[in-house]
C-alpha positions as CSV (number, residue, x, y, z in Angstrom):
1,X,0.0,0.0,0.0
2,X,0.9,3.4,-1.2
3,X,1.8,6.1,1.9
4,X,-0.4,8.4,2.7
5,X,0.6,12.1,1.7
6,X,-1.0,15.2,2.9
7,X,-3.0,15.7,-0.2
8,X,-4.7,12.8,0.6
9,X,-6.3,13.4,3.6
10,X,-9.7,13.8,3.9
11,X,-11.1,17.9,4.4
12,X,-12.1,17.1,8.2
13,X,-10.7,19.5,10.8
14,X,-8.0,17.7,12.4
15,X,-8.3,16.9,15.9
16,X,-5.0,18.2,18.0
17,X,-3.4,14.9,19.0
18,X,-0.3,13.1,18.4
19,X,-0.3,8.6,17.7
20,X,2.4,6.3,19.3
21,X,2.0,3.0,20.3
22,X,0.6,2.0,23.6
23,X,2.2,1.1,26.6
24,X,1.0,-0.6,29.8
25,X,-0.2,1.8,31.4
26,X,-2.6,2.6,28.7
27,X,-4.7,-0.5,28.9
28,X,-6.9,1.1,32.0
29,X,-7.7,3.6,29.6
30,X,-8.4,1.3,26.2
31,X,-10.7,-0.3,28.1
32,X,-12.9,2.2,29.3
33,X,-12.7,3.2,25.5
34,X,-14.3,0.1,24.2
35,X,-16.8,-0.1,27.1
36,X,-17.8,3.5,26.6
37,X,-18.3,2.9,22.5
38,X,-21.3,1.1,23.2
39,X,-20.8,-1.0,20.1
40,X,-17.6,-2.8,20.1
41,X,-17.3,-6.3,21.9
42,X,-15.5,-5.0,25.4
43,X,-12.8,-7.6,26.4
44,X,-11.4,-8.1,29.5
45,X,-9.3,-5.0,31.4
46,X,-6.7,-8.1,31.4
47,X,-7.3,-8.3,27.5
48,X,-5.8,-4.9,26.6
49,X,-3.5,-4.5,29.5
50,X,-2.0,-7.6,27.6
51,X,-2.8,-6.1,24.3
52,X,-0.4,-3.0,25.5
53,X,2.2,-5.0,26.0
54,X,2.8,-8.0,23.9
55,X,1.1,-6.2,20.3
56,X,2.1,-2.5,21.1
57,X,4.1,-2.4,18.0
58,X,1.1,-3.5,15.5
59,X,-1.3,-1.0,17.4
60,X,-1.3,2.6,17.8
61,X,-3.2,4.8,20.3
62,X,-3.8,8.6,19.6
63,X,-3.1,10.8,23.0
64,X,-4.5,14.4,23.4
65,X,-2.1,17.2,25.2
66,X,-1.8,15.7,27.9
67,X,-0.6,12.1,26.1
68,X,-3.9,10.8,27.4
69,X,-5.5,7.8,24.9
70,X,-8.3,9.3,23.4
71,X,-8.8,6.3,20.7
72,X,-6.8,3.4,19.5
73,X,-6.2,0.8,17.1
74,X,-5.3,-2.8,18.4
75,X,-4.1,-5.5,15.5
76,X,-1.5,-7.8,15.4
77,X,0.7,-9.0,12.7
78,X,-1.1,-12.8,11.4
79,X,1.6,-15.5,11.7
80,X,1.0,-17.4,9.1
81,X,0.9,-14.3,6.8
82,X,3.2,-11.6,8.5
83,X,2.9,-8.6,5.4
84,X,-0.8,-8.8,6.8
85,X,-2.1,-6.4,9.7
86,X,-5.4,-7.6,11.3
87,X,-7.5,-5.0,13.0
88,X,-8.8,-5.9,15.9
89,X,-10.4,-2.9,17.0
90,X,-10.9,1.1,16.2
91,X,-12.4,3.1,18.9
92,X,-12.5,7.1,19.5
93,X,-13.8,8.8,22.4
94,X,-17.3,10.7,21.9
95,X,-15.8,14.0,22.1
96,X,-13.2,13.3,19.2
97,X,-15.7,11.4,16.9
98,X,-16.1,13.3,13.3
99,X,-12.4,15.0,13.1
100,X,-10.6,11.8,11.2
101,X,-9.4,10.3,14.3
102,X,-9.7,6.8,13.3
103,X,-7.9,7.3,10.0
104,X,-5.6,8.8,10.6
105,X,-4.4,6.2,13.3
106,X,-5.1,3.4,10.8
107,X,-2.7,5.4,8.5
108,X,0.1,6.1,11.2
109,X,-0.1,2.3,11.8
110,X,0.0,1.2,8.4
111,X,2.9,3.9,7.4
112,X,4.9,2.9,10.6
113,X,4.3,-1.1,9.5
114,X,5.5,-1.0,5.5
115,X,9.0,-0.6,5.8
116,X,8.5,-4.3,7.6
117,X,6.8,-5.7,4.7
118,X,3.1,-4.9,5.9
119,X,1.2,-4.7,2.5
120,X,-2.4,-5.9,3.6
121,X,-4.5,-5.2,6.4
122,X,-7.8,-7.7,7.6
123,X,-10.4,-7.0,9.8
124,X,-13.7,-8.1,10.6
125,X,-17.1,-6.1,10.2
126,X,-20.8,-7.2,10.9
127,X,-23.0,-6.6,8.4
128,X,-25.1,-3.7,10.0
129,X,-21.6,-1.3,11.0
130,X,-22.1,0.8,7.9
131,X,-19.5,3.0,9.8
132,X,-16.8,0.7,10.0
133,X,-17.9,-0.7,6.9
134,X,-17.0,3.7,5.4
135,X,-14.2,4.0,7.5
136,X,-11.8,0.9,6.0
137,X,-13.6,1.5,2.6
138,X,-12.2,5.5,2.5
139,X,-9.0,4.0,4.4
140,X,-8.3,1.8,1.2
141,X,-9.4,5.2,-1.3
142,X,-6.8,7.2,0.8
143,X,-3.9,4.2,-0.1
144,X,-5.1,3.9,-3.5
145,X,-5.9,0.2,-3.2
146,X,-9.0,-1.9,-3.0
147,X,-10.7,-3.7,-0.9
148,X,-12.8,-7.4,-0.7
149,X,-15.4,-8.3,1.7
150,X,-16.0,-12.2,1.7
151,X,-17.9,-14.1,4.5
152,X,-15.6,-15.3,7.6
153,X,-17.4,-16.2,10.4
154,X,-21.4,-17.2,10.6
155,X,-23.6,-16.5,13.9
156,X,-23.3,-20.5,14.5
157,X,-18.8,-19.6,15.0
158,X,-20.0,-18.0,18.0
159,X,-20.8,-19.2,21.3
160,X,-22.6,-16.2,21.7
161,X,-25.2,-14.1,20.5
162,X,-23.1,-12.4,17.7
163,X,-23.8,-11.4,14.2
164,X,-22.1,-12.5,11.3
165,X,-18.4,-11.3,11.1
166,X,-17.5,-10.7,7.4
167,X,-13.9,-10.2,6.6
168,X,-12.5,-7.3,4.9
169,X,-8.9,-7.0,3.2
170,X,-7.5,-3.8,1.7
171,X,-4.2,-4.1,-0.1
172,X,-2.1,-6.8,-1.7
């Protein structure tokens, strides 16, 4: 996937933060995150405590002034296909929704992850997240790729209640 370049960026007014990736001491913090959403699956505090340490380099959190998270990404690189970034989740606080926050921590990630050999990033999306389903859509635009849908997991994967989760890859 191409870089980003400033041209590129969508017209939104950028929100004042800066991206790095998380650290330990974060995972408090991406919790309350997810839990506060109120439409990602919330995993245990242990989950992305964990998550802080062991895939900090494949995630990326953006921090406000006071390098507090105010959204993050959390992927890991797939070991039986290490070019390829899975996204596990995106979330942004309420207060920094509509100012490109998302993207432009995808794009940090993604730019930070090429000269690796990342050229592909997955994720799962449920049918009905029209937002998510935008977000990775414009995301591939921006990189000047495309992107596949195909199914991935049914309802019946689950041992939960849980929509279908239908994969979506953007790149090579």
């Amino acid at each position: 996937m191409k870089p980003v370049t400033e041209s590129s960026t969508p017209s939104v007014e950028p929100a004042e933060l800066s991206f790095r990736s998380p650290r330990i001491a974060d995972g408090k913090r991406l919790w309350q995150i997810a839990r506060d959403s109120e439409v990602l699956d919330v995993n245990s505090g242990y989950a992305y405590v964990l998550w802080c340490r062991d895939f900090a380099e494949s995630s990326v959190v953006a921090t406000d002034e006071h390098d507090r998270p105010v959204g993050f990404v959390t992927g890991y690189l797939r070991p039986d296909s290490p070019q390829t970034l899975f996204v596990w989740q995106v979330a942004v606080d309420a207060d920094q929704r509509g100012r490109g926050v998302a993207g432009r921590m995808l794009d940090t990630l993604l730019d930070r992850l090429a000269p690796f050999g990342v050229t592909r990033l997955e994720t799962t999306v449920s049918p009905d997240n029209a937002a998510s389903i935008a977000m990775f859509t414009a995301l591939a635009r921006r990189r000047g790729t495309h992107i596949t849908r195909s199914d991935l997991f049914a309802p019946d994967d689950f041992p939960d209640s849980h929509l279908a989760e239908d994969l979506y890859t953007i790149g090579e």
